[in-house]
Steps between C-alpha positions, in 0.01 A plus 500: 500500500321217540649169457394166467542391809287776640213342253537152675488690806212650435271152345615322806386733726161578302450116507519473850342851587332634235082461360422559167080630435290553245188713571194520293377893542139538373449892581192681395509880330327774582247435211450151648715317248716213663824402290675174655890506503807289674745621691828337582699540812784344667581589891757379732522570855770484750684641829758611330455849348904509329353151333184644335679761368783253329209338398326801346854615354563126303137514344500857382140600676250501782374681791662516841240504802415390873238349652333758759187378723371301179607786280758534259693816526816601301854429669469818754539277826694193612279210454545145557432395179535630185288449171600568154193459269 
């Protein structure tokens, strides 16, 4: 259960670790019709797979991945650092 301690936990370590994005996405159809939209991300990356995870656990969501050759691949190897987005 989470607690909230665990929440402080988790906005201190976002605040010194985490980036928060907002992406303007302008794609165009098939027919040629482009439709604009934002997208809204948050992504914190550290060493420390076990702290991710917490992380992940606290907020209720995200994606777990490493960073492969410039890549991003889902948590099959040991990585050095590790990316929740």
């Amino acid at each position: 259960m989470i607690n909230e301690n665990d929440i402080a936990w988790a906005a201190g370590l976002f605040d010194g670790e985490g980036c928060a994005t907002i992406r303007k996405r302008s794609p165009v159809s098939k027919r040629g019709e482009k439709s604009t939209y934002y997208t809204a991300a948050i992504q914190l990356k550290l060493s420390s797979k076990e702290a991710v995870e917490k992380f992940r656990e606290v907020i209720g969501c995200g994606f777990l991945f490493t960073e492969a050759r410039g890549k991003y691949k889902l948590l099959y190897e040991c990585p050095k650092l590790w990316y929740l987005t």
